[in-house]
MARBADREN-668236 format. One record per atom (N, C-alpha, C): residue in one letter; x, z, y. Coordinates in steps of 0.02 Angstrom, whole numbers, plus 50000, padded with zeros to 5 digits. Last residue first. Layout:
// residues N
aXZY;...
// end
This chain:
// residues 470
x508735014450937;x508455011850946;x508265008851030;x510685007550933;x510165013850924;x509475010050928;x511995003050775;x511505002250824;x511105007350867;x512585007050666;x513205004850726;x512605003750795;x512025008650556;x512265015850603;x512605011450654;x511614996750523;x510964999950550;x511415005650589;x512674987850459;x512594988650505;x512054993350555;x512224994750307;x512974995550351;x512714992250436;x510854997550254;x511114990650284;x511894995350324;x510545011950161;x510535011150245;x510985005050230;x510425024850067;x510425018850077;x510395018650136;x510035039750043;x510935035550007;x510715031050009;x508975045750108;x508965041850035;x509475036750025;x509785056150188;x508995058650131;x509085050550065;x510515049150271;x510715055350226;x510215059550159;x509815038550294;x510585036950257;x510445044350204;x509045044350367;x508825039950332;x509255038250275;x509845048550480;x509545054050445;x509345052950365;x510335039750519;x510825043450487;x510495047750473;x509325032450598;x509475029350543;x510215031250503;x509205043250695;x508655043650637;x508975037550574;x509955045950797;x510115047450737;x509805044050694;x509345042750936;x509855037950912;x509965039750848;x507985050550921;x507955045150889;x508475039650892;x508665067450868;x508365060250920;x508435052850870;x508555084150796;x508585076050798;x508315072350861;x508325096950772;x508435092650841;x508475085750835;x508385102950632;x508975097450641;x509065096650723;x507325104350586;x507595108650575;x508245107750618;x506555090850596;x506055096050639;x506675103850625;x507075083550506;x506935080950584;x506875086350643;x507125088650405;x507685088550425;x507535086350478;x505495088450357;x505925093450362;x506525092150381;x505525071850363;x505295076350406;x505595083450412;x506515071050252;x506445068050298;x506415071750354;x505505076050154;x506125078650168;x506385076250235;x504475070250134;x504315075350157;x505095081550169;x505055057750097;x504795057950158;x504645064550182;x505495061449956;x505955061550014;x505595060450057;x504195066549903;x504845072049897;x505115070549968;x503675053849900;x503355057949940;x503755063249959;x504895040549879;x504575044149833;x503915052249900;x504655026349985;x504885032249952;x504675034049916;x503665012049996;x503805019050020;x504035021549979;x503014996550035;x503385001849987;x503575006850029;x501544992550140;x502224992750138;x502514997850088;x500204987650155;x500584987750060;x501274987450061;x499684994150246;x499554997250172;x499914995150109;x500654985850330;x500784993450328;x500424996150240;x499774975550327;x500434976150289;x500624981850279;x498374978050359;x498474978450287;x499154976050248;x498574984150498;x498414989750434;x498584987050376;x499694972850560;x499344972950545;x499284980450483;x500804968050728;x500694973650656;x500044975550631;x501134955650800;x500684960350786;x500944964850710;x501774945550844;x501884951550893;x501404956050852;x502704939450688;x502504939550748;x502284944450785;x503484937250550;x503544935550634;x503464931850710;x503764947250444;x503264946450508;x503694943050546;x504714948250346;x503974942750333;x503494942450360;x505744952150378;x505844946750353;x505174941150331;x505284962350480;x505454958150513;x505504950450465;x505304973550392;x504714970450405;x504624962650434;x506754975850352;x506244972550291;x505494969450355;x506904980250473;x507354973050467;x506954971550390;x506164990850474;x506284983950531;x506684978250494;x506575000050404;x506114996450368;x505864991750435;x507975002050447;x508085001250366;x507254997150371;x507925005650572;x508054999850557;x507944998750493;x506305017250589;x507055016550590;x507225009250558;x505055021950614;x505515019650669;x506075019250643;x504705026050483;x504175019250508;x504735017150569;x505255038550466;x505485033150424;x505185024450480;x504835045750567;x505345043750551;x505595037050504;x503415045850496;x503465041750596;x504415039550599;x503555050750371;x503405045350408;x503625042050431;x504185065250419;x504645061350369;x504295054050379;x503065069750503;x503655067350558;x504095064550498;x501875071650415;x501915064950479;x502475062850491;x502735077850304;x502505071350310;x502275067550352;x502795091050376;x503475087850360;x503155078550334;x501405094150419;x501775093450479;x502555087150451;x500295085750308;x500685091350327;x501175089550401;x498655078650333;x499215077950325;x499645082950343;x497135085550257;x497775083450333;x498315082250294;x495575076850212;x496355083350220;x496455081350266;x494685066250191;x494475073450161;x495195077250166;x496215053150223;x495465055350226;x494975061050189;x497645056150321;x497275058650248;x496395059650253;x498155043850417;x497755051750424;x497495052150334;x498825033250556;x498925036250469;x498605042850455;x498325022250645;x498505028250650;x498285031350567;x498545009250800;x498425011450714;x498555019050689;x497935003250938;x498275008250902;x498055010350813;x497134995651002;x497854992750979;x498304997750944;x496005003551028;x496024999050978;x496614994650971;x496345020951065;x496245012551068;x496025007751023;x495485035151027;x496175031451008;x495865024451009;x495215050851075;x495165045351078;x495615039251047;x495015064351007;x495495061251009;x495155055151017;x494485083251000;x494155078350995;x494995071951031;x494995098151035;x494595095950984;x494555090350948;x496375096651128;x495715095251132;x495505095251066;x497785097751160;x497195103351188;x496875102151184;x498785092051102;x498295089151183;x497875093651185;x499065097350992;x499525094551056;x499445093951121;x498295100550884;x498375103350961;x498585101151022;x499055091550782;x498625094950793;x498575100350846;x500205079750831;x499965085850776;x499455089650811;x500815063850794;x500335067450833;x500115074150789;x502215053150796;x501755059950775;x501575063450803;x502305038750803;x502335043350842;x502065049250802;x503345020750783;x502875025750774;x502745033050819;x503325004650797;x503645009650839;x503065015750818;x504324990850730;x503714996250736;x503865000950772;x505254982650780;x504504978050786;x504054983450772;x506344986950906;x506114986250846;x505314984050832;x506704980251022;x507214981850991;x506894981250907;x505494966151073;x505634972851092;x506304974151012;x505334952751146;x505914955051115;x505994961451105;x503824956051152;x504174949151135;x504684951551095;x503174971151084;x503304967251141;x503644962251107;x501944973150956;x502584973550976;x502694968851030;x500434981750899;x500874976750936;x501644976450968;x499934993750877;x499804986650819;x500014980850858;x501025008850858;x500695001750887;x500654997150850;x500505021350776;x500935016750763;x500605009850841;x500495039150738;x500155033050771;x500745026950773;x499985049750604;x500515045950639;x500075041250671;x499205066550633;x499155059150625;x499875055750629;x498185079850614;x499035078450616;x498905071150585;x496735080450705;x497115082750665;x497915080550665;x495455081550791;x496015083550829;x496295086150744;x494385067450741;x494305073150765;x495245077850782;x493935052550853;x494255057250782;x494405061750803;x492605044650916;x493365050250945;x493565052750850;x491525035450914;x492115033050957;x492845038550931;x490525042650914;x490795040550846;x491385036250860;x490435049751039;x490785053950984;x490885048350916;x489435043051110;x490075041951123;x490725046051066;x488325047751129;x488505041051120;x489295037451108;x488375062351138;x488125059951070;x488165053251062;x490205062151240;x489275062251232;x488895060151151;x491215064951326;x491055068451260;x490395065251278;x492395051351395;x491755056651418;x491835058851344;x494275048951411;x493445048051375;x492975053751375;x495655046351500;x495165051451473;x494435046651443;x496465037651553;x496725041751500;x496135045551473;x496245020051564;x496215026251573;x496165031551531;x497255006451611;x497255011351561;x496955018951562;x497685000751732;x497275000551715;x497045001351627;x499635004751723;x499075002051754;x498514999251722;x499985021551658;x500015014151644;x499365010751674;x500325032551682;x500285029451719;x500085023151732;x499845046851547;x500325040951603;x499945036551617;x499445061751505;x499455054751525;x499975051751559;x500755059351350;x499945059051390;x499955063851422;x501635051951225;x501715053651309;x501005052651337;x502065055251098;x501725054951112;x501705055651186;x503615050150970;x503275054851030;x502655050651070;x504395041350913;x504265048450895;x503965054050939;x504405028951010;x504545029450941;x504715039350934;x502475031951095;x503315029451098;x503745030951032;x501065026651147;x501575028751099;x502115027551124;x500515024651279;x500495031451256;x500945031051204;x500145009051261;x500785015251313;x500815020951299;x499195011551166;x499915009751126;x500355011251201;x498085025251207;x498365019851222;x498775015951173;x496935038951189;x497755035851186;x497775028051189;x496175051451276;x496245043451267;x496745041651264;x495675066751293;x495995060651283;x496025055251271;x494105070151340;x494505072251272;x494955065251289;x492895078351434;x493265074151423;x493705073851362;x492125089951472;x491515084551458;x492015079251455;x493175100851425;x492535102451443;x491905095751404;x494575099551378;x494045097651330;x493205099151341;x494685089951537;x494775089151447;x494905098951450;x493905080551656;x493965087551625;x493995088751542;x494815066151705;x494345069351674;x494445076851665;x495235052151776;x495325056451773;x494575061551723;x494815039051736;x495625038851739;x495785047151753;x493655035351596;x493975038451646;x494585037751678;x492445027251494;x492855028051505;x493165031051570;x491085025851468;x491375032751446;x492105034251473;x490865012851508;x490385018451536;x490895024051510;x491655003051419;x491855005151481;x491525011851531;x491585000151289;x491625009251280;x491895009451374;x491994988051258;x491304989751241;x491204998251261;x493224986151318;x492684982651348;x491994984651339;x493934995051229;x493734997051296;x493204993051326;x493465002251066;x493654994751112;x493484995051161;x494015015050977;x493995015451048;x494195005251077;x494565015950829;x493835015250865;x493655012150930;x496125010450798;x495685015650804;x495195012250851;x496105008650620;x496145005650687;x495825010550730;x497075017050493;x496375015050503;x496695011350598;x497685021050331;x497905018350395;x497255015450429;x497855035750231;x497595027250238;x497865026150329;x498555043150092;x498605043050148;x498195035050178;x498755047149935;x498195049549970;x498015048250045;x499735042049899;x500145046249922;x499405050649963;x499365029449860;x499615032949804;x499685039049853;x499205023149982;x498565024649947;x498755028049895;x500435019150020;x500135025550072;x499495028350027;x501495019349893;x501055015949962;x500695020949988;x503045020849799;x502415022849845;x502175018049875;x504475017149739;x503685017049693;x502995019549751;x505545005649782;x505195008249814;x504505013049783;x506244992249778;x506254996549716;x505745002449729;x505854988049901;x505384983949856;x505694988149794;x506774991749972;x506444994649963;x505744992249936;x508014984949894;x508084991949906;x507344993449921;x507984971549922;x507964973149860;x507824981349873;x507644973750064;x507194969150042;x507224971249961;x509064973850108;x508654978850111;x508114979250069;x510054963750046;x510124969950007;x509534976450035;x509484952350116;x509424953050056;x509334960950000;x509624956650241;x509134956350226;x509074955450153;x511194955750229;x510894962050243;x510214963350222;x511334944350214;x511514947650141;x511054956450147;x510094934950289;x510724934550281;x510764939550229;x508754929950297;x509374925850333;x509864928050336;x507274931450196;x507944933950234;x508334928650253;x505874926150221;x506334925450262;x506864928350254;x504344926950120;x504844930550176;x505444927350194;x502694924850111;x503354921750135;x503864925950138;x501504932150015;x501834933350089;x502564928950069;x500474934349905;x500914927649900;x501344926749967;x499544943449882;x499594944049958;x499854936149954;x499454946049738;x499004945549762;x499194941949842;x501044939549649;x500754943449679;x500084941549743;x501464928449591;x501074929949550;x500714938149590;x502144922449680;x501794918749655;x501384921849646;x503354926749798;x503174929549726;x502614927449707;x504604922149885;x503884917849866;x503664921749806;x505934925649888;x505554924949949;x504844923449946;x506454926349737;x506454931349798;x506034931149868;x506084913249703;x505514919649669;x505804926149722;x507024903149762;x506244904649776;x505964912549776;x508634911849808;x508214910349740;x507494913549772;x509334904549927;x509074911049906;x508574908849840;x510944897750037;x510314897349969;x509964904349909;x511214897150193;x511174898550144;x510844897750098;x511574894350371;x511244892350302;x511514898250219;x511464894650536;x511744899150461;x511284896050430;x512034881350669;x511334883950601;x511964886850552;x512364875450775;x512884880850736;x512254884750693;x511814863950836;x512464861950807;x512734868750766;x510614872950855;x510484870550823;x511214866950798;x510584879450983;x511074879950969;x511084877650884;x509174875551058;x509974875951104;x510444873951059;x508324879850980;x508434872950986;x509184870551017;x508664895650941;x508184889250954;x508484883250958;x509444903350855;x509104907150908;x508444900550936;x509264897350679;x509644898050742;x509264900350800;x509684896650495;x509004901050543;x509564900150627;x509084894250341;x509534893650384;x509144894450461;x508824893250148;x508624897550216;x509134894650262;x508404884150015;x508904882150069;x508514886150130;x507944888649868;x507834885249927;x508334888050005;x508194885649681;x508234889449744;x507944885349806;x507624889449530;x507394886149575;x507624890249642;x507774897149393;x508234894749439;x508104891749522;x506614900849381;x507064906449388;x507684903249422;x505484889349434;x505894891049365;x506214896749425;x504124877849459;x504674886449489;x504934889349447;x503584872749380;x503804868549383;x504564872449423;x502314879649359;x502784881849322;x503394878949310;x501444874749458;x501834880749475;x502264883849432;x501194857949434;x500914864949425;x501504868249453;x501454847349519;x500884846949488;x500714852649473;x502024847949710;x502194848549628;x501484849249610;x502874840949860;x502104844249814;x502424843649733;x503984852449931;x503584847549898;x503114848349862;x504414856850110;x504214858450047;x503844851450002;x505254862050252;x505084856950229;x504844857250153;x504624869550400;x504454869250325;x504664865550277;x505284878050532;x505174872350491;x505334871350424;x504494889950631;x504694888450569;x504714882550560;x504494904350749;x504094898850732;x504664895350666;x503834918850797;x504374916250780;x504124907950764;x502714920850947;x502914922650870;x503384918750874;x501994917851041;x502214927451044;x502334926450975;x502134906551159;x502234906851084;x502394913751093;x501844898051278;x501724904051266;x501904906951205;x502904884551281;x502404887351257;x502484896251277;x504294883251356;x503694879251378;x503114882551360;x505254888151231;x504884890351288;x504594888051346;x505264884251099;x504954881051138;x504694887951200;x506524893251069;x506254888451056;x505824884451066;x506594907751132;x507014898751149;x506904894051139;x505654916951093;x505554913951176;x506044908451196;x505814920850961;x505034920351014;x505224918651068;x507164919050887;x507094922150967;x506224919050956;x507444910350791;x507434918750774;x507054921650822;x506774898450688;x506924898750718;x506874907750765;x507214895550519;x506964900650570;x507324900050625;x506704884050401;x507394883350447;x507074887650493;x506974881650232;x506544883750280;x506974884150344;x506724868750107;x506994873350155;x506704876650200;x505584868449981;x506464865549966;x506864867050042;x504364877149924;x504734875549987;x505384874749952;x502964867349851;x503664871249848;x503944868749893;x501184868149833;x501704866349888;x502404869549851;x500124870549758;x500674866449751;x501204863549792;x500124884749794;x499954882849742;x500134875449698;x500304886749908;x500994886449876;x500934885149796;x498844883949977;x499404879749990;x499994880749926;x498284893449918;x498074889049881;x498604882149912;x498884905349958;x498404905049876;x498514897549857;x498824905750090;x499614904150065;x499384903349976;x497424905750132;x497654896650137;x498444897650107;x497184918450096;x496964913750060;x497194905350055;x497954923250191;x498284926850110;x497904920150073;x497894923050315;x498434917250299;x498314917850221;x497374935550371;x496814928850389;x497234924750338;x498314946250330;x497844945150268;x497394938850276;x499974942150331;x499374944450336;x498914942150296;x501304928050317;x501074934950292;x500544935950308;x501604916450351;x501974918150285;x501664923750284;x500734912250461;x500494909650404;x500884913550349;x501544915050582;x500924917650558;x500854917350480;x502804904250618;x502824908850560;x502114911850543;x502104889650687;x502434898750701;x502234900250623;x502884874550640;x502154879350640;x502704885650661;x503354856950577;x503464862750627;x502894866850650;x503604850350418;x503334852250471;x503344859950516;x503594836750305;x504264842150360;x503594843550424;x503524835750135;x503064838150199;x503484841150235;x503394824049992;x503744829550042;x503324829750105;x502654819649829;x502534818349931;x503144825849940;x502574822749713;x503254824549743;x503394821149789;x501124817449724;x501434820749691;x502084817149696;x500604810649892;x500644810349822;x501044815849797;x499784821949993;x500314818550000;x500154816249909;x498434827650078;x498594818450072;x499134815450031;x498524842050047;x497994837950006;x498084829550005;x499504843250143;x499694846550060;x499134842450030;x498694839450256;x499224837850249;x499724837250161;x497534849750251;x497494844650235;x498264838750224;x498674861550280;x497824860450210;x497814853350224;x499124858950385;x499434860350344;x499274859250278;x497984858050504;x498414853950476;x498764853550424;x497484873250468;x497144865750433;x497554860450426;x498704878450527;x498464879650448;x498214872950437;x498394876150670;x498934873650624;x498824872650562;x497194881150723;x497234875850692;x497694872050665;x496904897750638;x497154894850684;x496984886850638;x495134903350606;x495644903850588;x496174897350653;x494474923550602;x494734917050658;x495344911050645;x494424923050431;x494374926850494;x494104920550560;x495384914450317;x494764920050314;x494874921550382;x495564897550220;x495454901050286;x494894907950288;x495084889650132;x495684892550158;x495924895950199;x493884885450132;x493914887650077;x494894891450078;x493474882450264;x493084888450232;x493484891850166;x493574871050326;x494224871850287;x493904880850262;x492254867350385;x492644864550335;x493344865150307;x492364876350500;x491834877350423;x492054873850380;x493544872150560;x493324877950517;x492674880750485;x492864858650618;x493434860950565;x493574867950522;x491724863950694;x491654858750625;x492014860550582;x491694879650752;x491904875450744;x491764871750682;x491284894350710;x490784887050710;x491014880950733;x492404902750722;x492324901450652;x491634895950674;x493474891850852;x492904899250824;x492664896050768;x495244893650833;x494494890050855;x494104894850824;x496734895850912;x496334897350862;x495694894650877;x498404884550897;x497824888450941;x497324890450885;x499544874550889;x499284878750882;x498944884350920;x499544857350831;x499484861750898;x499274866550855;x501004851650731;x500344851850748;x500234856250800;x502124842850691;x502124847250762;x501414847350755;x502714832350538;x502174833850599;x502154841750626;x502824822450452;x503034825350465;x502554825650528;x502464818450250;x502294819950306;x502714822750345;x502464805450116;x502994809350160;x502494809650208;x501924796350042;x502414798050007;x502704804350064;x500084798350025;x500664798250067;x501324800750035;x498664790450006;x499234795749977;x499894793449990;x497594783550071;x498214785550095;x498354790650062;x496294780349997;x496754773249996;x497474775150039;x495524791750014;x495724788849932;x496324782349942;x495314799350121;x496014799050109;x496384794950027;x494074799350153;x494484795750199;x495294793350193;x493644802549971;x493504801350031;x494114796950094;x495304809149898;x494394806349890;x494444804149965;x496674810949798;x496124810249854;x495634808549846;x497304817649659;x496974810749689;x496884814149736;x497704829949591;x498334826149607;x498024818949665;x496844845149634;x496854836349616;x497404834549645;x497204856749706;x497004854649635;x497074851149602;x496664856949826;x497524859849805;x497614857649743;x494914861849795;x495534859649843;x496224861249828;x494084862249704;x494524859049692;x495064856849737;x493144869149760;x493004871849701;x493684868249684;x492984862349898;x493134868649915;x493304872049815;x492954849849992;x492864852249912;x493224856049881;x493254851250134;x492334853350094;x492534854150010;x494444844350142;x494224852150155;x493754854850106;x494014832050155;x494614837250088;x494664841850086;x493094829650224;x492814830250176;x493344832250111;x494044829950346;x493524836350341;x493254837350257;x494734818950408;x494864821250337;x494454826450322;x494334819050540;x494624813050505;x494454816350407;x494604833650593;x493774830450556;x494044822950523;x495994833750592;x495764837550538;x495034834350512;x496394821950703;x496594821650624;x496094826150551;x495184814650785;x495314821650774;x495644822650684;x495964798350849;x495434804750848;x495684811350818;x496804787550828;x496444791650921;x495904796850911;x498184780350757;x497344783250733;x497224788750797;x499164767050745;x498754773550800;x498304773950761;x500064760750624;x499524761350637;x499314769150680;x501374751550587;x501294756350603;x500544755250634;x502604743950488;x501904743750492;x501524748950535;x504394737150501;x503934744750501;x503144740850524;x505554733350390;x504984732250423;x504504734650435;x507294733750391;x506804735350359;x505884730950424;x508594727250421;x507974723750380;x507414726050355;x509204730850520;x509154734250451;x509044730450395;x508794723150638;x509404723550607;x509444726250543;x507474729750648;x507654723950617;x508214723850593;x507394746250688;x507534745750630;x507454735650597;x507064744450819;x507644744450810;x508074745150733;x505974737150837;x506314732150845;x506954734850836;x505334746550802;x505104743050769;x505654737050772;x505454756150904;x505834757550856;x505754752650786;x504614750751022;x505494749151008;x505694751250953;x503414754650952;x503754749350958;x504284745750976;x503624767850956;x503604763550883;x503744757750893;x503574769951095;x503864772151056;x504084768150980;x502204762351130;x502854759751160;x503274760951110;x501404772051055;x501134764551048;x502044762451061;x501574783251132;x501814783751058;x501874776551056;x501144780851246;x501774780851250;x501874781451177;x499564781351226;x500344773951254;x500684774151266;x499484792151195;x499464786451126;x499684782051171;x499444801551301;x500104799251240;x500194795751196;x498334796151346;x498994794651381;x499464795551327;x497304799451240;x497544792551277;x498234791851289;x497444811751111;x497724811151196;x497904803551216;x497854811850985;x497024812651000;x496914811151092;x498634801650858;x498664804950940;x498054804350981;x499454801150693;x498804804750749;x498864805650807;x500184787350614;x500214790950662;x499594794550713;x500774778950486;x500014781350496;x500144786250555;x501684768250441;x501684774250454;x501064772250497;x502464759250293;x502124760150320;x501704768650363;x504224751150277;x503774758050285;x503194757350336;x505164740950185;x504734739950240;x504534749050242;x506334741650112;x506164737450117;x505734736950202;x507294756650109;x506544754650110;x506594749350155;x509134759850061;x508474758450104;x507974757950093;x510004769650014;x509484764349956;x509224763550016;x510874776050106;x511194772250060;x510694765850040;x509964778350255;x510174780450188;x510454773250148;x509734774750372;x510354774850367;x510544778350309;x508134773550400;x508664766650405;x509414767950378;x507794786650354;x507724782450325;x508344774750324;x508214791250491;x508504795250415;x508444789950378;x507394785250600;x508054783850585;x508724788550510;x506234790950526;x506434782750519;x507214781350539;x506404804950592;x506124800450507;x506594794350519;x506404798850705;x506784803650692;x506944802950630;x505074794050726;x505664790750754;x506384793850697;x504224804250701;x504284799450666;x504684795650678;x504814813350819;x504794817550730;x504794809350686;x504274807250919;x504954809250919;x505094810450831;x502994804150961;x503324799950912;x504034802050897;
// end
């Protein structure tokens, strides 16, 4: 009851008061429904003096199946200004709500019934969120606390379609650190508070229309929030397929974000794709080795320990990780074959420095024909070619340096790196990446330079990026 408390005392101490307010409260947990119960009810007695008069109703079950049937009408969800079903007699001037987050399996009730927003495994925040955007009246507000997930990838692309469809965000408040803000939770992402309104159409987003960014390490230091105001259409592009969130929080992110969204490449213009690699150990444990005869009856096995930002380290040490894979006719549709790749991890540690970390792999390296590659590992390869030596390492360079961290950072955040942001990350012109590389490989370079290499090939770079390393 903290969030609705919280409410209510906003309410009691505005200028225009409310007479009375009626509040509808979910608590699926006995024990905390008698302490919510208590809760409201001192706060019942503390908004008399006011004069207001609070109505408050426990509801002890499962908010999302509660409402399942706003889900199901899947041809009109986001759509209708009415409710139906459980929700025709609560259109809600205001939501606020901490939903749990976790993922359920696609046969779950609730996720068959939110089908129409949801692609993959989906989490159960979202739903809250879907149905939440479906109870409120037109220009209902909605304050709610979720991990960032939702502003980008591809499971979120359909529920951000049809949430911002009438949702508008009026602030966003980032919280920065993965580990202050509720560290009680396991949380491997950033997390967010939303506050946004419902609107009738989307043309209601004018050019002017701004929203209020402000962002603190966590909860600690919440008396010293950066704020600022960023015009919507910079952070929310409507009219693009993906509709990804982003986040800048300050001028830097601003001026990167413009810079490489001027950008004319993607990896698919440039003939280049990004694939996962093959190798899922649970299912590939018979083949697997800690020692082997490479390239007799073995062939490497890479890891994401195996990457590092511009280099490849095999083998190592890394506990229960084994470095080698058998050769067998069962086992070959597992291996790619020994060409010039970038490898990227599809995961980033909590606080690691930068959120990508690339590597270039060239052909031979390992002495084998044949290349195992994890399945936390992503890896860039020209499908029918190769890629040249000056375009892996202009790449892997580019992919490790701050200039496209601090863009990625504004609309990931969380521990993963997904193929289908990378595919629609902007890129250079091909000239300069393949310049890039040529100055990497002519130069000695390390990777404290690389974001002066970056400077020196494409006359941009955030002023603060040279004061850092990786």
């Amino acid at each position: 009851g903290v969030l609705a408390c919280a409410l209510l005392e906003v309410l009691a101490f505005r200028k225009e008061r409310p007479s009375s307010i009626e509040l509808i409260a979910y608590e699926i947990d006995p024990e905390l429904a008698f302490c919510l119960e208590a809760c409201l009810s001192y706060a019942n007695q503390w908004l008399t003096p006011s004069q207001i008069r609070l109505q408050f109703t426990i509801i002890k079950s499962d908010f999302v199946l509660d409402h399942a049937e706003v889900l199901e009408r899947t041809q009109r969800l986001f759509t209708e200004q009415t409710t139906g079903g459980n929700a025709g007699s609560n259109a809600f001037d205001a939501v606020i709500a901490n939903p749990p987050y976790f993922k359920i399996p696609k046969s779950d009730l609730r996720a068959r019934a939110a089908a129409a927003v949801v692609h993959g495994q989906p989490n159960l925040y979202a739903l809250f969120m879907a149905v939440c955007a479906q109870l409120l009246k037109p220009q209902g507000e909605m304050i709610i606390i979720t991990p960032r997930s939702y502003a980008a990838g591809p499971y979120f692309r359909r529920f951000r379609e049809h949430f911002f469809a009438v949702m508008r965000p009026e602030s966003i408040h980032l919280f920065g650190s993965r580990r202050d803000a509720f560290n009680r939770d396991n949380i491997l992402q950033e997390n967010v508070i939303l506050h946004a309104k419902k609107i009738a159409d989307t043309k209601e987003i004018r050019q002017s229309t701004m929203v209020q960014v402000s962002i603190s390490d966590g909860a600690s230091d919440l008396t010293q929030v950066r704020r600022r105001m960023v015009p919507l259409i910079e952070i929310l592009d409507l009219s693009s397929r993906d509709k990804m969130l982003q986040i800048p929080v300050d001028d830097v992110d601003d001026e990167t974000c413009r810079a490489v969204r001027s950008w004319p490449g993607r990896l698919h213009a440039y003939g280049m794709e990004i694939s996962t690699g093959p190798v899922v150990p649970f299912r590939a444990v018979s083949f697997l080795d800690h020692d082997g005869l490479s390239p007799e009856s073995h062939v490497p096995l890479l890891w994401m320990q195996n990457v590092k930002a511009m280099c490849v380290t095999w083998p190592t040490a890394a506990r229960g990780k084994p470095q080698h894979i058998k050769v067998s006719s069962q086992s070959m549709p597992l291996l790619v074959a020994d060409k010039n790749y970038i490898l990227l991890r599809r995961f980033s540690a909590k606080e690691q420095a930068r959120r990508l970390t690339a590597a270039p792999l060239i052909a031979g390296a390992l002495g084998s024909p044949w290349v195992g590659l994890e399945n936390h590992v992503n890896f860039i390869h020209r499908p029918g070619g190769t890629l040249t030596q000056h375009e892996v390492y202009g790449l892997a360079v580019l992919l490790n340096s701050r200039l496209l961290d601090i863009y990625f950072r504004v609309f990931n955040g969380n521990t993963q790196v997904s193929a289908t942001e990378l595919r629609a990350l902007p890129l250079p012109p091909l000239d300069a990446i393949m310049e890039i590389g040529k100055m990497w490989l002519s130069t000695a370079s390390t990777v404290e330079n690389i974001d002066a290499l970056i400077e020196e090939v494409l006359a941009f770079i955030p002023p603060e990026c040279l004061m850092e390393t990786v």
